[in-house]
C-alpha positions in Angstrom: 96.2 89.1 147.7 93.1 86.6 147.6 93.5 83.6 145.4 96.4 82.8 142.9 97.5 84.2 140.1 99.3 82.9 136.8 100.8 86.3 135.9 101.3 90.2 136.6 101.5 92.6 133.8 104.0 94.4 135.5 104.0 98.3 134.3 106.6 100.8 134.4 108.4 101.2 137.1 108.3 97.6 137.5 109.0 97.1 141.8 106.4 99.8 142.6 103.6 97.8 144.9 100.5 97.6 143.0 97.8 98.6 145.5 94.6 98.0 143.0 93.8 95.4 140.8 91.3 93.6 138.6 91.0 89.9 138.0 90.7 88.7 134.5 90.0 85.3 133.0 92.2 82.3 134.6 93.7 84.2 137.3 95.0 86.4 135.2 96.0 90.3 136.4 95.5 92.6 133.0 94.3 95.4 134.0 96.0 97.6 136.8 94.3 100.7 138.2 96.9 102.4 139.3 100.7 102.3 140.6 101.8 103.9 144.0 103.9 106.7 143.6 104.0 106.4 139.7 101.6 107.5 136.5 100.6 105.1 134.3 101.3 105.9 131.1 99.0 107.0 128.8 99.1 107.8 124.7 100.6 111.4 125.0 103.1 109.6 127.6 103.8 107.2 125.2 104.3 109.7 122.3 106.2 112.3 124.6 108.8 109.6 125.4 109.3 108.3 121.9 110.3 111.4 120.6 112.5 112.1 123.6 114.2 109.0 123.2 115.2 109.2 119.4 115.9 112.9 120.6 118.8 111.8 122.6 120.2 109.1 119.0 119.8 112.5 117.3 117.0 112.5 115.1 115.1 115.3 114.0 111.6 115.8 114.6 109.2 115.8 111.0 105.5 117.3 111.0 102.5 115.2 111.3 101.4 115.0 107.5 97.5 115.1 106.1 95.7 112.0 106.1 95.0 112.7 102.3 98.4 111.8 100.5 99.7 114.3 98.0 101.0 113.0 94.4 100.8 109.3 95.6 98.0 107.8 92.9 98.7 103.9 94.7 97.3 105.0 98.5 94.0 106.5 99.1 95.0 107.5 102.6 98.1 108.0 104.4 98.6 104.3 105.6 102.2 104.8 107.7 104.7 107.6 108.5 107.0 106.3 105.7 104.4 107.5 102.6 105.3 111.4 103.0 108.9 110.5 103.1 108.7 108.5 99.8 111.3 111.1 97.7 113.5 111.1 100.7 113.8 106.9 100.7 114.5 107.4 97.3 117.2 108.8 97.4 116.6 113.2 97.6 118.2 114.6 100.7 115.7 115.8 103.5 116.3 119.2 105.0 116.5 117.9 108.3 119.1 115.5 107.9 119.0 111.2 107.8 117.7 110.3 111.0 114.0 111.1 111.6 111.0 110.9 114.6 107.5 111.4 114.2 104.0 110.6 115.2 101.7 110.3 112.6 98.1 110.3 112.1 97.1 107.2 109.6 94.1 104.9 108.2 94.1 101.5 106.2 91.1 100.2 105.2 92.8 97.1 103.5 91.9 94.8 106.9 88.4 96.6 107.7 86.7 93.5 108.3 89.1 92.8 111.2 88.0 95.8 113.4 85.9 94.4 116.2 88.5 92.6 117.3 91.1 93.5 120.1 93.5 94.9 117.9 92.5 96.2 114.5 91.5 99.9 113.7 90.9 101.8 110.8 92.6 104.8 112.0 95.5 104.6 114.3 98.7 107.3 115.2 102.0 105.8 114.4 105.2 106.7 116.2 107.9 106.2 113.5 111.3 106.5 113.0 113.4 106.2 109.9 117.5 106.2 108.5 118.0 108.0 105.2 120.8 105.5 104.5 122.6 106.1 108.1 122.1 103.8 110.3 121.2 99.9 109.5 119.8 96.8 111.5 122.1 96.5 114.6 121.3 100.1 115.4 117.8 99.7 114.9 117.3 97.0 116.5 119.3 97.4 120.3 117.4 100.9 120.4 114.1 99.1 119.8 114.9 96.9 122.5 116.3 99.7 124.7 113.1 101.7 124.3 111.2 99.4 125.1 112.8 97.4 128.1 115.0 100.2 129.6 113.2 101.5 132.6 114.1 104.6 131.9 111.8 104.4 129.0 109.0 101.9 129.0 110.5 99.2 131.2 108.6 95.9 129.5 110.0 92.9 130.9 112.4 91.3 128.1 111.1 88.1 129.1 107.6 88.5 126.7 108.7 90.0 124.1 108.8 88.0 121.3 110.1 88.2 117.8 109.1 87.5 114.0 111.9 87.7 111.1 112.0 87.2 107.7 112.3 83.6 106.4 113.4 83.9 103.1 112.0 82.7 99.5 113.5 82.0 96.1 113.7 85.6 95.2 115.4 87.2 98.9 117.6 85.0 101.4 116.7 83.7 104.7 117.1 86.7 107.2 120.1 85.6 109.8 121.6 88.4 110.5 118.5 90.0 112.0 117.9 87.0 114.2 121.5 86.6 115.1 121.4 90.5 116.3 118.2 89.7 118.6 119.6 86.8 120.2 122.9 88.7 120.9 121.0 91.5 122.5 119.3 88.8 125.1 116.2 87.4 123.5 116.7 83.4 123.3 116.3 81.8 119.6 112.9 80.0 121.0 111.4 83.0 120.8 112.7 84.2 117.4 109.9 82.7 114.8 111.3 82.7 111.4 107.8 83.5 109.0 107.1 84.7 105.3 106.8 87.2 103.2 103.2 88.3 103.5 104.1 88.7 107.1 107.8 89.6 107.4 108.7 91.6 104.0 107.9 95.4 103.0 107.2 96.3 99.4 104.7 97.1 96.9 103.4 93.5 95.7 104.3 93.2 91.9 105.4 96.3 91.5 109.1 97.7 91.7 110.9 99.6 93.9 112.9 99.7 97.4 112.0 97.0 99.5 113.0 94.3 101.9 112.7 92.4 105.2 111.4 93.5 109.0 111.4 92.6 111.6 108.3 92.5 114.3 108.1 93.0 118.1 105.2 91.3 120.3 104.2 91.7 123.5 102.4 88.3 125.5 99.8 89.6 126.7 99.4 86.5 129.6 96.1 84.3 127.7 96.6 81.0 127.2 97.7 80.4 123.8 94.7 79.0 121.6 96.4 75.9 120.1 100.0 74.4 120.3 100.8 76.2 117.7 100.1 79.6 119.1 102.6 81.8 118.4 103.4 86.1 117.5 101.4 86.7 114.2 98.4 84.3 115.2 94.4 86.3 115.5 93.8 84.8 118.9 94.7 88.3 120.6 97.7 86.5 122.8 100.8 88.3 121.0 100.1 92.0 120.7 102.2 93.7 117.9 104.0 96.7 118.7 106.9 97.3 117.1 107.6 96.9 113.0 111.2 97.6 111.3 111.7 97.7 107.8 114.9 96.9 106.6 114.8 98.6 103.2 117.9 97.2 101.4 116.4 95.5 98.0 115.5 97.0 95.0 113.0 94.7 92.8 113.6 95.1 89.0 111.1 94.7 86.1 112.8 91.4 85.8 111.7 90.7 89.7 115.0 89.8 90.7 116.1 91.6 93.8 119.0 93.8 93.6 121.0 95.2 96.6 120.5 99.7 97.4 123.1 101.5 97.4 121.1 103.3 99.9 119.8 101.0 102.3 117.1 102.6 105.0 114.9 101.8 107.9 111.7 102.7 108.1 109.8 102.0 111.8 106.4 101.7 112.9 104.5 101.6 116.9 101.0 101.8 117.1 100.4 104.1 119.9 97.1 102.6 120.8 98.1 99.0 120.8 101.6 99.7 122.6 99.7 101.8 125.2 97.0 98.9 126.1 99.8 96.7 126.1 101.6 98.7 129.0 98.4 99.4 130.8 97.2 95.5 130.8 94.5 96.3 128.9 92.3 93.4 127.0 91.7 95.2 123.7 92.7 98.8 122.4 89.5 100.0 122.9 89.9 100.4 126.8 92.4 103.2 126.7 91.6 106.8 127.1 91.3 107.6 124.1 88.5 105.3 123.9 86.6 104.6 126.6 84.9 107.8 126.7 83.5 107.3 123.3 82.4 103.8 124.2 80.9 104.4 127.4 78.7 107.5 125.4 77.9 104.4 123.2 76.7 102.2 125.6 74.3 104.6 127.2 72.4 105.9 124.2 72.2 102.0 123.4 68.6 100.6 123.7 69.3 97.0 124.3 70.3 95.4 127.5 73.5 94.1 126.8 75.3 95.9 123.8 77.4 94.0 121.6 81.0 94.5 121.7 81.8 94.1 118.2 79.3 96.6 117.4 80.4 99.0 119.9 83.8 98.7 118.8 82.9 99.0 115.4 81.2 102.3 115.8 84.0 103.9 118.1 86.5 103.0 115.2 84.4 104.4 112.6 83.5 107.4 114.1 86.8 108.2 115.5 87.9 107.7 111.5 85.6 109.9 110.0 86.0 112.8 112.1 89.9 112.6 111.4 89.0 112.5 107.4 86.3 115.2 107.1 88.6 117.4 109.9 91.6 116.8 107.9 93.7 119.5 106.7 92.7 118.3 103.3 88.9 117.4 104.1 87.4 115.0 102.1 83.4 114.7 102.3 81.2 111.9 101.9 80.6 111.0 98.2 80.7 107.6 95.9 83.9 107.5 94.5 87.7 107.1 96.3 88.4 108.6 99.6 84.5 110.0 99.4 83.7 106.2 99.2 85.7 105.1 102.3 84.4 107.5 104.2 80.4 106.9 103.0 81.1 103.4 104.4 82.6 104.3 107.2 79.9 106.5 108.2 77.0 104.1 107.4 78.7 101.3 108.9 78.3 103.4 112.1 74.6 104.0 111.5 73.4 100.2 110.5 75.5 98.4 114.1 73.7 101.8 115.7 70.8 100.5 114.8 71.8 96.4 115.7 72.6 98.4 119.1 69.0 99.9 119.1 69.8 103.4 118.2 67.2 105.3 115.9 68.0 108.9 117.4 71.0 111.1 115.8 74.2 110.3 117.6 76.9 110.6 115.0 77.5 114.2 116.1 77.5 113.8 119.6 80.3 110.9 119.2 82.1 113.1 116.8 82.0 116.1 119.2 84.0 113.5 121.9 86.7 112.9 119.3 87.4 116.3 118.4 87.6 117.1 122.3 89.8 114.7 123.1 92.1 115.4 120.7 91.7 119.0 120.1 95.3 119.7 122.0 97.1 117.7 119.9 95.3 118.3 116.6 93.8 121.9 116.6 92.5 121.5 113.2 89.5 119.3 114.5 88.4 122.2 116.5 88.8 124.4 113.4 86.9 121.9 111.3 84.2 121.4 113.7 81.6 122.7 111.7 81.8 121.0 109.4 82.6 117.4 110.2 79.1 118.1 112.4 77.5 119.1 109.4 78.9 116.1 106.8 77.6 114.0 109.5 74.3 115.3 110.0 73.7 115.1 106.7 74.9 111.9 105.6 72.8 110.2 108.4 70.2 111.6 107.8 70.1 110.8 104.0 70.8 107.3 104.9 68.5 107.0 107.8 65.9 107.7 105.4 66.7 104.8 103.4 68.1 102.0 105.7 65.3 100.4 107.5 63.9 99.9 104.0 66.6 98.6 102.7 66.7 95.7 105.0 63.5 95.0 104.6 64.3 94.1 101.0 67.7 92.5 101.8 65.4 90.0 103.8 63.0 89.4 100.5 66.0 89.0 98.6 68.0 86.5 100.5 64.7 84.7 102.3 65.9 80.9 102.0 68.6 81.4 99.2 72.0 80.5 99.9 73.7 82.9 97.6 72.3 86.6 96.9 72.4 87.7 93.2 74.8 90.6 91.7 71.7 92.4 90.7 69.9 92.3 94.1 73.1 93.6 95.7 73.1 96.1 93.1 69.7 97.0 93.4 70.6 97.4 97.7 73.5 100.0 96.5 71.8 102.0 94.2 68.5 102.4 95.5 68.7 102.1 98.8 72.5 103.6 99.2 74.1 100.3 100.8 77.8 99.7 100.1 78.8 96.6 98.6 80.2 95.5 101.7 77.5 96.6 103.9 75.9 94.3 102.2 78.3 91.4 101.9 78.3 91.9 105.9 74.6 91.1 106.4 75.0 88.5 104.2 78.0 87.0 106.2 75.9 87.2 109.3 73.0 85.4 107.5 75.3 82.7 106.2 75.0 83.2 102.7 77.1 84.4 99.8 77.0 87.7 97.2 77.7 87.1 93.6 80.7 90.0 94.2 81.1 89.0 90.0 78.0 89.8 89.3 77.8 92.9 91.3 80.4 94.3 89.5 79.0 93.5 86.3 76.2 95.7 86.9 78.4 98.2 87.7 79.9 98.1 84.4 76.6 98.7 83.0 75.9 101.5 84.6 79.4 103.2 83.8 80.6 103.3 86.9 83.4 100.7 87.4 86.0 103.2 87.7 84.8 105.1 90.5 84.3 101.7 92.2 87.6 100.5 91.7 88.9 103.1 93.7 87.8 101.3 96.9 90.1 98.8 95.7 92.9 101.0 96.2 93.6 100.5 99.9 97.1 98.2 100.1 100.3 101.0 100.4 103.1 101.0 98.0 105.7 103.5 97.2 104.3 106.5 94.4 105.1 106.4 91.2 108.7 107.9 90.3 108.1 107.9 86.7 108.7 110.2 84.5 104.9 111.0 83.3 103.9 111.3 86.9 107.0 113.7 87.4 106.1 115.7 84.4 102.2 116.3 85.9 103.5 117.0 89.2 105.2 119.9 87.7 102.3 120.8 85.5 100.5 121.2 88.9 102.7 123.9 90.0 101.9 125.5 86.6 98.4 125.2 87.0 98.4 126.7 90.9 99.8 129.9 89.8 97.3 130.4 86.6 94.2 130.2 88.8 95.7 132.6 90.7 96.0 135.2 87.8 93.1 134.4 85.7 90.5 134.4 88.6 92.7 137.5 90.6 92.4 135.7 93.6 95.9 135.4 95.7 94.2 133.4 98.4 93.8 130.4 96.0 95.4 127.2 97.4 96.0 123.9 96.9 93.6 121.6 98.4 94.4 118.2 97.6 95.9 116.3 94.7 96.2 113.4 93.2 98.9 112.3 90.0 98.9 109.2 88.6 101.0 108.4 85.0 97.8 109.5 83.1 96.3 112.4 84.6 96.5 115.4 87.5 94.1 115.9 89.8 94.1 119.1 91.4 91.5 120.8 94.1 91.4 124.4 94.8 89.3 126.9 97.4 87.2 128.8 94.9 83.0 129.5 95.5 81.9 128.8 92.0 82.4 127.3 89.1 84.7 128.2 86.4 83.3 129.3 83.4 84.6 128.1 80.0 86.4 131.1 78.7 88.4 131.0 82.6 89.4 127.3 82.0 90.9 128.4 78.2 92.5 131.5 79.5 94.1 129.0 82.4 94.9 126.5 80.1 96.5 129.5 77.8 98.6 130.5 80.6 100.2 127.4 81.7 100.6 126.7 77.7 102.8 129.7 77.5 105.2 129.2 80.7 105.6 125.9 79.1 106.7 127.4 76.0 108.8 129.8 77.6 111.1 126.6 78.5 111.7 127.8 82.2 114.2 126.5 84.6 112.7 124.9 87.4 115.5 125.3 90.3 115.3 123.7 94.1 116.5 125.7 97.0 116.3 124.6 100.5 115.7 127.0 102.8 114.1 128.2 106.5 110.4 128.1 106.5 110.3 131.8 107.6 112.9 133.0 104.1 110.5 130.7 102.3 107.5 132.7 103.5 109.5 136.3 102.7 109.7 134.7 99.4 106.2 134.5 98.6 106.5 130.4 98.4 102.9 129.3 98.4 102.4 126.6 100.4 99.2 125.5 102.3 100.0 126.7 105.7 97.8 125.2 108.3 99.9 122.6 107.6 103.4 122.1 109.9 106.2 122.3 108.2 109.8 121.5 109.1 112.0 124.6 110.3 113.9 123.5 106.7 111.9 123.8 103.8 112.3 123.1 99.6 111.6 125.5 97.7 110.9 125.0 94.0 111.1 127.8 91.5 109.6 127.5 88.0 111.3 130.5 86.2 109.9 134.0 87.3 106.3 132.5 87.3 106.1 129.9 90.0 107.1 129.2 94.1 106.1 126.6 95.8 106.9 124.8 98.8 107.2 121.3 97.6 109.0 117.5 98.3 109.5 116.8 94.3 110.0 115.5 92.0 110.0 117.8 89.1 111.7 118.0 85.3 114.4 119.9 84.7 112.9 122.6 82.3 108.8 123.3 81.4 109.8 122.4 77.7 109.6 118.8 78.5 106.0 119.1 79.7 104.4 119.2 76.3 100.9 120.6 75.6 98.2 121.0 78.9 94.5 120.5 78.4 92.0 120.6 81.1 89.3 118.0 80.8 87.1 118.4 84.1 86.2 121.1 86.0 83.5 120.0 89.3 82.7 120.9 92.8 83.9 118.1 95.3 83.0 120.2 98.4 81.6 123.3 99.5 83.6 126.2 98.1 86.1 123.6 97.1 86.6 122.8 93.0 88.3 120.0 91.5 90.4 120.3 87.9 91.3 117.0 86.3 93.8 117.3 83.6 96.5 116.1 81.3 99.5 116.4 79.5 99.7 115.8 75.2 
């Protein structure tokens, strides 16, 4: 080899010769081509040896759930693999036993500003793996580290991985025994960095519930460290995280004192795309597969000369994300309020740095059309879908195309020489002209000035339309609401299923998303039309009299096949496990379902439905509640 070099990322099968290479900054080796004699490994690779590996320590493998949560009100999407396993870490036995695998499709929005960078994404997969109050930290720990450094498995070199735990606070203690376990299993105390809780502790801020400390795993990727005080958890792109475990084994009480579980679990998180462009040597997530062919249509229907990267990057994120959501199981389609919202950003976030990257022309389709084919295999849906997430898309870009080179015209007269851009301008931008609040707070950022975000909101108020918009809010995770109102709606949804059914004589109804917070139920269904009044009394009449009744409602686990010879409705073009609940409300009502649920339809009370509305095409929306 010509000239010297600092460092090799050495891949799997670490000892192979490497017989191509590519220089990076410093003398650095990141990126290798290819290894004699061995395949790199790539994001199925990655996922295919996961779930072979907590195979073989005897976990059960769990479906890959909707990206639109069910009954959790506090998550807009499905943020991690632990959200569809919420009853199960609260204690109700899953079918398939205490230790689970998965990969699972997910999308925060809570650090949306960040994409651009090396690392962050919108939407991401998630290999996972959790203990139902089996296994605790020792286990979880030596088989993260075996996983990863075994070169039977993904052969990292030991020597850069590097480790954050949990440093304690007034209300949790310092976390030794996770730190002692690492530096038994190898990995010296100078590279064990004790931090705090918003980076080493899992739990729904100022709320109560299970929680507790993790646990992170990072991977050097070779750069020079960006000050002396570089180190894992730092923005400079030199630590990638991989690897997260959540030692679940505090309860917070009203009181916030933190109380030991008497079931204590682990929930685990990998980003595939960030573990995979760590094992390739790759600078930033975006240059894996699953990416690059995306990026590279990018960069050739871009105008200018030398394309920005954050806008590039921005783009293949946002597109990738809002072909997942509108080819979801559960679609969601652009609109202005909650998941409708995200999305609506999303997708005119993709059209404005489109336009920074000199792209007038439709191109949302075409990128979306790459997503769906690269990941068509894995997630058939997207090919079933394909109409129309097209469709959404064309239509939303073309609405907003419309619009957007006006509306920057008159961000530009609005902001000229201020320093500060007034609530009512930026409101002005969002309802006239269709730009998010923080489509504009961006151009404002770039610009160097400020928004009155107060003020904004102010107007919003005014206009009625604060609670829609504090939906978008909604992004941080937490675990659903267990209480007893929210488990008393849940069950009213089951209710309310079966009486669209029998009023409107249509068997093929299903559910097509809900939502349950303390207050209300939310509940959408495939019907063409809308319902007229007397149909919504005569529904509300039925679920009235099973209420009455006072039925039993009885759990049965079962296989997914007796649950089908049962008649159990459940919305299957979703995967189920081979073991299913089943939840019987009297003779009226079965329904594949995780729970919770009351005891008996007596304790509902009385059910009124307030709202009936269209949400998509041939999809209706019921919002109701209970007296």
């Amino acid at each position: 080899m010509e000239g010297e070099f600092n460092t090799l990322i050495w891949l799997i099968g670490s000892g192979l010769p490497l017989n191509k290479y590519k220089k990076w900054e410093k003398g650095i080796i990141v990126h290798v081509v290819s290894l004699e004699g061995y395949e790199v490994i790539d994001s199925q690779k990655l996922k295919t040896l996961f779930i072979d590996f907590f195979r073989e320590k005897n976990h059960s493998v769990i479906s890959n759930a909707s990206l639109v949560p069910e009954g959790d009100p506090t998550v807009l999407f499905t943020p991690a693999g632990m959200h569809p396993l919420v009853p199960f870490l609260l204690g109700q036995p899953h079918p398939l036993g205490k230790r689970l695998v998965n990969v699972q499709k997910c999308l925060r929005t809570d650090d949306i500003d960040e994409v651009g960078d090396d690392t962050h994404l919108t939407f991401f997969e998630m290999l996972g793996n959790w203990s139902l109050g089996d296994y605790f930290k020792k286990e979880s720990i030596a088989w993260s580290l075996e996983f990863l450094t075994d070169r039977r498995w993904l052969s990292l070199p030991k020597e850069r991985l590097y480790i954050t735990v949990f440093a304690g606070d007034e209300g949790a203690p310092r976390d030794v025994e996770t730190a002692r376990i690492w530096m038994d299993l190898g990995i010296p105390k100078e590279r064990i960095f004790f931090l705090g809780k918003k980076d080493n502790w899992w739990g729904p801020s100022g709320a109560t519930g299970p929680c507790g400390p993790d646990t992170e795993i990072f991977y050097d990727t070779g750069k020079d460290p960006c000050t002396e005080n570089c180190k894992p958890g730092c923005s400079c792109g030199k630590y990638f995280e991989i690897w997260n475990n959540v030692f679940m084994e505090y309860n917070k009480t009203a009181s916030g004192k933190f109380e030991l579980l008497e079931q204590k679990n682990v929930d685990t998180g990998m980003g595939v795309e960030r573990t995979v462009a760590a094992l390739q040597g790759m600078r930033s997530v975006y240059e894996v597969e699953t990416f690059k062919p995306i990026v590279e249509k990018i960069v050739d229907a871009a105008v200018t000369a030398d394309p920005a990267e954050r806008s590039l990057r921005i783009i293949t994120d946002h597109i990738r994300a809002a072909t997942f959501i509108l080819g979801d199981e559960n679609p969601i389609v652009p609109s202005n309020v909650e998941q409708g919202y995200v999305l609506r950003r999303l997708i005119r976030r993709v059209i404005r740095h489109g336009k920074i990257l000199g792209i007038e022309s439709e191109f949302l389709s075409v990128l979306a059309n790459i997503v769906i084919d690269l990941n068509q295999e894995e997630y058939p849906i997207l090919l079933k879908k394909r109409d129309l997430v097209l469709n959404e898309l064309r239509k939303e870009e073309a609405k907003f195309r419309n619009t957007l080179e006006k509306g920057l015209r008159k961000f530009q007269q609005m902001t000229g020489d201020k320093r500060k851009m007034s609530g009512k301008d930026a409101f002005l931008l969002y309802q006239s002209f269709g730009f998010p609040l923080e489509m504009t707070r961006e151009l404002a950022q770039e610009k160097g000035i400020s928004v009155d975000e107060e003020g904004f909101t102010k107007e919003f108020e005014r206009h009625q339309l604060l609670s829609r918009a504090g939906a978008t809010k909604r992004f941080k995770g937490g675990l659903s609401d267990a209480s007893e109102r929210t488990m008393k709606l849940h069950t009213a949804t089951h209710l309310l299923n079966e009486a669209l059914r029998r009023v409107l004589e249509k068997e093929d109804i299903v559910q097509k998303g809900s939502n349950i917070t303390p207050k209300r139920l939310r509940f959408d269904f495939n019907f063409d039309r809308k319902l007229t009044d007397d149909e919504l009394k005569r529904v509300e009449t039925v679920v009235n009299t099973q209420i009455k009744r006072s039925l039993p409602v009885e759990m049965q686990e079962m296989s997914l096949e007796e649950a089908k010879t049962r008649v159990a409705q459940g919305v299957f073009e979703q995967k189920y496990s081979e073991k299913v609940f089943v939840y019987f409300i009297g003779d009226f009502s079965t329904e594949i379902c995780g729970g919770p649920h009351v005891k008996n339809t007596i304790e509902l009370g009385e059910f009124k439905i307030i709202k009936e509305e269209s949400v998509a095409a041939g999809i209706r929306r019921i919002r109701a509640i209970l007296e």
